[in-house]
C-alpha positions, 0 to 999 in steps of 0.5 A, a space after each residue: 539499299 546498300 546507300 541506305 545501310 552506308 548511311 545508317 552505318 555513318 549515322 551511327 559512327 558520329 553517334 559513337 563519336 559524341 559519347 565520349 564528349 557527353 560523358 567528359 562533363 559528368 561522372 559517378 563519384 562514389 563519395 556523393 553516390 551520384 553523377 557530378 560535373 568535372 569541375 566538381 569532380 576535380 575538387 573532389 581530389 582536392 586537398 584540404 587546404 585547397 577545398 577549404 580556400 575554394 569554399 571561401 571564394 565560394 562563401 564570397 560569390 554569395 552561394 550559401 548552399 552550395 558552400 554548405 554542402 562543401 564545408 559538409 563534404 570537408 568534414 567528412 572527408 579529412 575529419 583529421 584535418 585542422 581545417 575539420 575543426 574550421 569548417 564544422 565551426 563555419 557550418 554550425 556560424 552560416 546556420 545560426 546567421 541565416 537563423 536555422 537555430 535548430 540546426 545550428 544548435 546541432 552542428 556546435 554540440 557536433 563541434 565540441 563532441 569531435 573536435 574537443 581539442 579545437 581552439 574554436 570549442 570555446 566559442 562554440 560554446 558561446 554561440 550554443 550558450 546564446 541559442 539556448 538563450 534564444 530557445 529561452 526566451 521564445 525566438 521564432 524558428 524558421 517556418 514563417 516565424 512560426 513555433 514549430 516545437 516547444 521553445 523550452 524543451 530545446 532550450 533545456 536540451 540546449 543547457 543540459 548539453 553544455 551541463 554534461 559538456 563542461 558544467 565548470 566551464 565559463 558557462 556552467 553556472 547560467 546554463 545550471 540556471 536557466 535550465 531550471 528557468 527552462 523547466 520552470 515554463 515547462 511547468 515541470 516543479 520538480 526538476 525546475 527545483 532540482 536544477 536550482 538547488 544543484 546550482 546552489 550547491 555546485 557553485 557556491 561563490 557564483 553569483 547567480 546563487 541569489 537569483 537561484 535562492 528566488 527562482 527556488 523560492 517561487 517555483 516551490 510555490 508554483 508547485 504548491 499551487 498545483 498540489 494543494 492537497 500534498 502537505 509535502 509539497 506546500 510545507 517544502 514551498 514554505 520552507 523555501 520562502 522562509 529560508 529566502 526572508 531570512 537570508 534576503 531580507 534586505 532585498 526587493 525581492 524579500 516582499 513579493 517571498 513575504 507575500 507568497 509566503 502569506 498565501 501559503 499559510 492562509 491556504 493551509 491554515 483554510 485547508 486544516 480548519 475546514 478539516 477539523 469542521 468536518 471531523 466536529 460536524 461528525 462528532 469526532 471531537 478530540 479529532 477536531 481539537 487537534 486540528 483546530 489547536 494545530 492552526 491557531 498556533 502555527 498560523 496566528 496572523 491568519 483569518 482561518 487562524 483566528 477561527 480556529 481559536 474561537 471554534 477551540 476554545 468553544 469546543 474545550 470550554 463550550 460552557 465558559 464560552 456560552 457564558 462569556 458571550 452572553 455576559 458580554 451582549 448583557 453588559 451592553 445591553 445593561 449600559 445602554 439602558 443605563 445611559 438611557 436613564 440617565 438622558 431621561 432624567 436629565 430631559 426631565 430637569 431640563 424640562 422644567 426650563 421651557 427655553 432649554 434646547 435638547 436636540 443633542 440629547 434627542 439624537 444620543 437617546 435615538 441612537 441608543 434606543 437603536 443600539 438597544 434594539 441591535 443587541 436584543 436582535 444580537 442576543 436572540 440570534 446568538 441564542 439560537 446559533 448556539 442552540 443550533 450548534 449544541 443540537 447538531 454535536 448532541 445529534 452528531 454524538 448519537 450517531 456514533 453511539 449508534 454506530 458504536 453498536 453497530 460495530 459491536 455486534 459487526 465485532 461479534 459477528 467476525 469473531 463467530 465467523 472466524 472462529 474455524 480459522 485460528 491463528 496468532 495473527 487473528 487473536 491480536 486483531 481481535 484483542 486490538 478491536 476490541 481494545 479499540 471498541 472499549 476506547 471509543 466508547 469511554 471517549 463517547 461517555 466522555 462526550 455524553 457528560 460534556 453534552 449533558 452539562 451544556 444541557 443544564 448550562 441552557 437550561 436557563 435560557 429565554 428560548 424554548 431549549 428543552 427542543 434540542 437539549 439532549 436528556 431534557 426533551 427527546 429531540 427530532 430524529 432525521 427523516 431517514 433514520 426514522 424511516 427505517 427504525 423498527 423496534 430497535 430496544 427489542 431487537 437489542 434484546 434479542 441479540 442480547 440473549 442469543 449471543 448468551 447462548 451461543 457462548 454457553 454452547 461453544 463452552 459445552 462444546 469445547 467441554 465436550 472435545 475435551 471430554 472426548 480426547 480423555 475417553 479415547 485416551 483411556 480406550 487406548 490405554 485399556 486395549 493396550 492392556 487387554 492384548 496382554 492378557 491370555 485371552 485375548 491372545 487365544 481368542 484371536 482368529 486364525 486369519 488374525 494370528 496369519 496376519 500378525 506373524 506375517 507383519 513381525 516376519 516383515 519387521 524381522 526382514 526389515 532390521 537384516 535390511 537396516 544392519 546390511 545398510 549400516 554395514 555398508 555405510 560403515 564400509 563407505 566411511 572407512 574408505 571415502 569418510 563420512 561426509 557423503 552420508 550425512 546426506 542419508 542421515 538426514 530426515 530424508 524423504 523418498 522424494 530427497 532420496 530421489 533427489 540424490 541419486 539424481 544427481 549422482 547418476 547426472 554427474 552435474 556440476 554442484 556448485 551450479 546447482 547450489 547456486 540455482 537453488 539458493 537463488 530459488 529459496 532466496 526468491 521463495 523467501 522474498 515472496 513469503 515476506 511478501 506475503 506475510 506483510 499482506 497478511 497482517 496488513 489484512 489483519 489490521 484492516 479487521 479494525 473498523 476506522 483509522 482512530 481504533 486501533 489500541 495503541 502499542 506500548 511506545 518503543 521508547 521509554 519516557 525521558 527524563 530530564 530532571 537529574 540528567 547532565 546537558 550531555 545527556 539531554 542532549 542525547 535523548 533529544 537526537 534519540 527522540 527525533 531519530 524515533 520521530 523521524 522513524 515514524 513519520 518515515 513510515 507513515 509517508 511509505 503507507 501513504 504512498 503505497 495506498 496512493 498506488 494501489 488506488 491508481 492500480 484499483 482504477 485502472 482494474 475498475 476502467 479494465 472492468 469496466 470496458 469488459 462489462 460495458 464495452 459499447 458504453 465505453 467506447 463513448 467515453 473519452 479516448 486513451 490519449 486524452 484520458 490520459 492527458 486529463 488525468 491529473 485534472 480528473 483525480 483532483 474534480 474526483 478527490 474534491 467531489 467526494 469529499 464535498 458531496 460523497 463518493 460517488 456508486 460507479 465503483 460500488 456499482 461495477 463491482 456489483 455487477 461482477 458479483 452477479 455475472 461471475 456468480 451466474 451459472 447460466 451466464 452464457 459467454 466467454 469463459 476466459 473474459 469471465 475468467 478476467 472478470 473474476 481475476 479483476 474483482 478479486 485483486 480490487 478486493 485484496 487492494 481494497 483489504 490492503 488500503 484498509 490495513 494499511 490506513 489502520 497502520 498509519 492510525 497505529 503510527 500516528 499514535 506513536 508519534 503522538 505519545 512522542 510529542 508528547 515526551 518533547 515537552 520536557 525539552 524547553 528548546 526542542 524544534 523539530 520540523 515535521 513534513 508529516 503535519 496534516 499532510 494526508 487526513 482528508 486523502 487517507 479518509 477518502 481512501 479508507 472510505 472508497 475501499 470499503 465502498 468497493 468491498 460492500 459491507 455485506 461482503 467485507 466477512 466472508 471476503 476478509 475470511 476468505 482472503 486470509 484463508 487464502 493468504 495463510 494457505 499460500 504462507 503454508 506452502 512457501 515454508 513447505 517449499 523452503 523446508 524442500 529446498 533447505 533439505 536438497 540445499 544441504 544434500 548437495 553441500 554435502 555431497 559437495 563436500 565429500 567431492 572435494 576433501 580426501 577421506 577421514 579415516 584410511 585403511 591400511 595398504 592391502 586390506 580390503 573389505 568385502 560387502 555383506 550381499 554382495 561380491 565386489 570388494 572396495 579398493 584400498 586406500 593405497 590403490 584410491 590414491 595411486 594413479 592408474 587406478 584413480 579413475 577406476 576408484 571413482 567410478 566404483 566411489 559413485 557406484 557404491 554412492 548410487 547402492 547406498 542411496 538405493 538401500 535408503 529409499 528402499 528401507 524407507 519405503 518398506 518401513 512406511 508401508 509396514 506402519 500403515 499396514 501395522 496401524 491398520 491391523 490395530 484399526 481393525 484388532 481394536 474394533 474387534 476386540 470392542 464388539 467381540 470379546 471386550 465384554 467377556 474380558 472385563 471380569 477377568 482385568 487386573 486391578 489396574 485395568 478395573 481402574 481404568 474401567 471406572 475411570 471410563 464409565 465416569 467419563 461416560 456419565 459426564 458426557 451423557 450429561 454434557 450432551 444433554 446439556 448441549 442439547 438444550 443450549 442449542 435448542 434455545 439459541 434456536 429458540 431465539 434465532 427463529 424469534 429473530 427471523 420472525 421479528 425480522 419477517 415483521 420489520 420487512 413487512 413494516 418497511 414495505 408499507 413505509 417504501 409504498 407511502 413514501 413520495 416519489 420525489 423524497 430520493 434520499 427517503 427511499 434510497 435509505 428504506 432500501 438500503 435497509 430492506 437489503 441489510 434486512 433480507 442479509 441478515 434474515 438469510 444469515 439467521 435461517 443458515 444458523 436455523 439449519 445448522 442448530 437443527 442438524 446438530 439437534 439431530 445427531 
């Protein structure tokens, strides 16, 4: 045993011994945070000079990560060192050899920002310069040649850098450059122009400025491609390209701008015409005049050019252009059969000579004879296409007519509706529409006379015209409008007759309010009177006499309370000035009163409060803005379409130039594109502002959407790539509706809300139901917003017009707008997709009660800012009362006592002395807090005795009328009897009235009764119709539909009005 434990003990020994030889090759070096070799840890106590000679022999040995992770740790070790600069310079050179250019990109930017003194800046500079170059052009990166990120997003970091770095430095200009090449791969236009524009006007005399000129050029036109419906956009990428031609003309380059420039105009020139096609196919002609004679004279050399000519001329001089079509298809065919002629006679006297030939004559009479038949086929077929385009603009005209009437009895209708709810704002919207209403209708009577007389231009045609000539033979209605028509000439008299009534009973109604006021005028002047007399006075019940010596003893106490108050704000005065008691000059309510003796108890720093609540009105004031610009953009939007608003009297004067001098002119040309520019400024803000709440309103519609139907939504597309197609979507969405209609998800979800909102048995989640109405209701008010502010930008567009129309006076104006047709077809889909959401059975009762709404919310901002205005000039005062000495002083000694009370305020001698300005203060305060409570309670007993002195005469005045009036008549004194008559006047003619109003109401409800009955009969009459009606015609049965539901609207409307007729017949 102790040989085993003598070796054990031996083993052990040589195990210690070793330890120190192991642990001699490796130890823990705090810098790295790891075990190290000695040698290595021997070059940790290097100096500088000697760790950058030993990374040379490292670099020469061919051990690249080794010499890295060296020039690394001499970096970080002596970053003050002159080798630092060196190393970082030889890191970032190592990296870009061995093509790590991502890193090496890193390393140079770490060069320049911390060693920007170095020598090697410079070409640390260079070398980013040419990485970027490389990012640029599409290197291949380090992982199997694969690009593993977007090459230009580190290119633009790149070049961006050296921008920030040293933008005048040998490499400003190229990296200004290329980061506009940069963003031009990224397809990011804007900032690709903004790159390019930036190096034009930072250098100048670069001579790149060129090249920048072109990428300008064609990146402008880039954009324009991929926002062909952005009118600024196309007009900015054609502003671009012409300025290009006319400085580079001369240049190669100057061929390919002319061709961009070409394209351009041809797809704005397509983009205008189509426009003005749609607004001629819907009869808004003078609409489409100006889009027609806008294209053909800015974009002459062009094919939709060409056309808009033809179609403005047709439409302008329709009945010269008929005739001058069919003079020259007529002058040919007349020469045709005149050379004809002439080739038979000609064959019959060369017929006479049997050996003459006449081939060539043969051949010229056949392709006359074809020609002949050419132009009969042509003047048939110009016959019909213009029989067919005169019947689709007389069609055209008769649905506006009809839609006119419709919007005259939707006018009616809104007025009757908002005739509870009176307010300046309310009657300008309704004198505008109707203004607007008037407007339309001479433009229509207008386009009546127009069309009669191509009617009588075509009277003389070969073909059957009476068939769609207007006024000659009744043409064919659509297959839908006949659908649904029912008696529609009788229907119009009933309406007729009812509003006749309905005028005639708010007239005797308002008689009668009238009527009312001057009796109770009269009633209060004879009670007046009557308490005068003796009688009355004796007559008065005890209790009656009790309570009215009580009420005179409490004013009695109330004037002691008023003169002691007044005694000791006159005490105050003399002491401290008057400032502090303005505060209790004002019309203070107990609630302010409260308010200043709160912040006297408090002690509170003023001015902090000052500030707090002056932020609050400015906050307030902000919010009422706000929401005043709501209100009467929801009042614009009563107007119905873009084209009816009146126009306001121009804000300019119309200029003159016949006598003005060259100055002058020149003045009045900068003040009307000022007025100009002005507007079309305005207009753009519109249009942006409609753009936004369209993006918010579909983004409520998906949030509600997903609430409505979750499971549905969640097989739609993913967030992400919701978002990531976006833009491609609102273009398909944007250009289907205009192609084909808008289509019903919206209208339909918004349906939907109604019903579930509306349901009272709706069992679910009260806050998601909640949400659900939240929702609806904001797409409403944004719906309501649109609409206004569509109807704004018509006011505007008029505006501007009436100022175009001044600049022809001017021989050499120019004036470039960016505001030429840049958003009709937009804005018309915009409009059009806001009421599809409001729904037009809904659009009164929402627009009535939004604006309720929205004058409530005014209200209460004003009462709020009033509240804050009275506490803002409370603490002013007091503010001020604090901070200056007393106005008046008393003389040292005197001292003044207060009635009521045993304290005695101090001398002006002892205010000011030292030892008693504390003391002095404090009794300041005091009397402060007595005063203000004297108020309050003043204040508060005098309200509570006019109540309780209204009362009394309440309850004096019906006795007086049931009890003794009767009594005391006879015995009035010749004014009073004057009075009397005058009374029972009155009363006769408000008997009379009453019956009069009676009887209006009783036939108004005549009418409205017939009305529901014929209403019954055309349900009835469309019930068969839907039930013969195939089930392949869509279209027929979705418009008999629709019409059944207008029906059942209106039908409910006139038995709410029954109601109400019989329950005013009643009282």
């Amino acid at each position: 045993m102790k040989v085993n434990r003598i070796v054990s003990l031996f083993a052990t020994l040589l195990l210690l011994l070793q330890i120190p030889t192991v642990s001699a090759y490796w130890v823990w070096s705090p810098t790295e945070g790891r075990f190290i070799s000695a040698e290595s840890a021997a070059n940790v106590q290097r100096t500088a000079d000697e760790q950058y000679q030993y990374i040379l022999k490292l670099r020469q040995s061919g051990k690249e990560k080794e010499v890295i992770r060296e020039l690394q740790r001499l970096v970080r070790q002596y970053p003050k060192s002159s080798y630092a600069s060196e190393a970082q310079y030889l890191l970032a050179s190592i990296l870009e050899e061995n093509g790590k250019y991502i890193r090496a990109a890193a390393e140079y930017k770490k060069l320049i920002r911390e060693f920007a003194r170095s020598a090697r800046v410079d070409d640390g500079m260079e070398h980013l310069f040419k990485i970027g170059n490389l990012f640029l052009t599409g290197q291949k990166q380090e992982l199997m040649g694969v690009k593993i990120i977007p090459v230009s997003s580190k290119a633009v970091d790149v070049f961006q850098f050296i921008l920030d770095e040293a933008p005048y430095g040998p490499y400003g200009d190229q990296a200004q450059l290329r980061l506009g090449i940069a963003y031009r791969k990224m397809k990011n236009f804007e900032e690709a122009v903004k790159a390019f524009e930036a190096l034009i006007a930072n250098y100048p005399t670069s001579s790149f400025v060129d090249e920048a000129h072109y990428q300008l050029a064609e990146t402008s036109y880039e954009s324009s491609q991929n926002s062909i419906r952005d009118q600024q956009t196309l007009q900015q990428a054609s502003d671009y390209l012409k300025q290009f031609i006319k400085s580079y003309g001369a240049t190669s380059l100057a061929e390919r701008a002319r061709i961009l420039k070409q394209q351009l105009d041809e797809q704005d020139a397509e983009k205008n015409y189509r426009i003005g096609l749609y607004y001629e196919k819907k009869g808004f002609i003078d609409s489409a005049l100006i889009y027609y004679e806008d294209v053909a004279l800015r974009y002459t050399q062009t094919a939709f050019g060409k056309k808009a000519a033809e179609r403005f001329e047709t439409l302008n001089k329709p009945a010269f252009v008929m005739q001058k079509g069919q003079a020259a298809i007529e002058q040919r065919i007349a020469e045709v059969r005149s050379l004809l002629q002439a080739i038979e006679k000609e064959e019959e006297h060369k017929a006479k000579t049997p050996s003459t030939k006449i081939t060539e004559p043969n051949q010229l009479r056949n392709q006359l004879q074809v020609e002949l038949v050419s132009l009969t086929t042509a003047r048939k077929r110009f016959d019909e296409e213009t029989g067919e385009k005169f019947h689709s603009r007389w069609q055209a005209l008769r649905d506006r007519e009809k839609n006119l009437r419709e919007k005259f009895k939707i006018f009616e209708r809104r007025k009757k509706s908002f005739k509870d709810n009176p307010s300046s704002e309310l009657d300008e919207a309704f004198q505008k529409w109707h203004q607007s209403l008037l407007k339309e209708q001479d433009e229509l009577a207008r386009e009546r006379k127009t069309v009669q007389a191509l009617g009588l231009e075509l009277k003389g045609a070969r073909k059957s015209w009476t068939a769609w000539v207007p006024y000659w033979h009744r043409g064919e209605i659509a297959s839908e409008e006949r659908a649904v028509q029912f008696k529609e000439k009788k229907w119009d008299k009933l309406e007729q007759m009812r509003n006749k009534f309905i005028d005639e009973r708010q007239a005797y109604e308002k008689q009668l309010v009238e009527l009312t006021a001057q009796l109770e005028q009269l009633d209060r002047e004879e009670f007046k009177l009557a308490k005068k007399m003796p009688f009355f006075i004796e007559s008065l019940p005890s209790d009656f006499r009790i309570r009215k010596e009580q009420l005179a003893a409490d004013g009695v106490e109330i004037d002691r309370s008023v003169k002691s108050f007044e005694a000791s704000k006159n005490a105050y005065v003399n002491q401290f000035g008057p400032s502090f008691l303005k505060a209790l000059a004002l019309d203070s309510s107990p609630e302010n009163v409260k308010f200043i003796d709160e912040l006297i108890a408090s002690k509170a720093d003023l001015e902090e409060t000052l500030k707090r609540l002056q932020n609050e009105k400015a906050v307030l004031a902000g919010s009422w803005v706000e929401g005043k610009e709501k209100l009467n953009t929801m009042v614009k939007a009563l107007d119905e379409g873009q084209n009816t608003i009146a126009q306001e009297a121009p804000e300019t004067t119309t200029l003159s130039v016949g006598a003005s001098t060259q100055e002058e002119q020149d003045r009045a040309e900068r003040f009307l594109k000022k007025r100009m520019k002005y507007l079309e400024r305005e207009m753009r803000s519109r249009v942006d502002q409609i753009q936004d709440w369209e993006r918010e309103n579909a983004e409520r519609i998906d949030h509600l959407e997903a609430l409505l139907h979750p499971k549905d939504r969640s097989l739609r597309m993913g967030k992400v790539a919701g978002k990531a197609f976006a833009p491609a979507q609102g273009a398909y969405k944007l250009g289907r509706a205009f192609l084909f209609g808008l289509p019903h998800r919206e209208r339909d979800l918004i349906e939907e809300a109604n019903q579930r909102v509306g349901n009272v048995e709706e069992q679910g989640n009260p806050e998601q139901l909640k949400i659900i109405r939240d929702l609806k209701e904001e797409i409403e008010l944004q719906s309501i917003l649109i609409q206004g502010r569509a109807n704004e930008i018509s006011d505007l567009e008029s505006r501007l017009k009436e100022l175009k129309e001044q600049t022809k006076q001017f021989p050499d104006f120019t004036y470039q707008s960016l505001l030429v047709d840049r958003f009709p077809s937009s804005l018309k889909y915009s409009l059009t997709n806001a009421r599809e959401l409001l729904g037009e059975r809904n659009q009164e009762a929402v627009f009535a009660e939004r604006i309720n709404r929205q004058t409530q919310e005014l209200e209460h901002l004003e009462k709020s800012m009033k509240e804050l205005d009275q506490k803002i000039e409370l603490v002013g005062i007091s503010l001020s009362s604090r901070s200056t000495p007393a106005s008046g002083k008393l003389p040292p000694g005197l001292a003044i006592s207060i009635p009521g009370s045993t304290e005695t305020l101090p001398t002006s001698s002892e205010a000011i002395s030292g030892e008693n300005s504390e003391s002095s203060g404090q009794d300041r305060a005091q009397l402060e807090s007595k005063l203000v409570h004297m108020k309050a309670e003043i204040m508060n007993r005098q309200d509570r005795h006019r109540k309780e002195l209204e009362q009394f005469e309440k309850i004096l005045f019906e006795w007086y009328q049931t009890k003794i009036r009767e009594k005391l008549i006879p015995n009035f004194p010749p004014e009073g009897k004057a009075i009397l008559d005058q009374e029972n006047l009155l009363r006769e003619r408000k008997r009379t009235l009453e019956q009069t109003l009676k009887n209006s109401v009783s036939k108004e409800r005549v009418v409205t009764e017939g009305q529901k009955e014929f209403l019954d009969r055309k349900l009835s009459q469309l019930e068969k119709r839907k039930s013969r009606v195939k089930p392949s015609a869509g279209s027929l049965s979705e418009a008999i539909d629709t019409e059944i539901k207008t029906v059942v609207e209106q039908r409910n409307f006139l038995v709410r009005d029954i109601s109400t007729l019989e329950e005013i017949l009643k009282k």
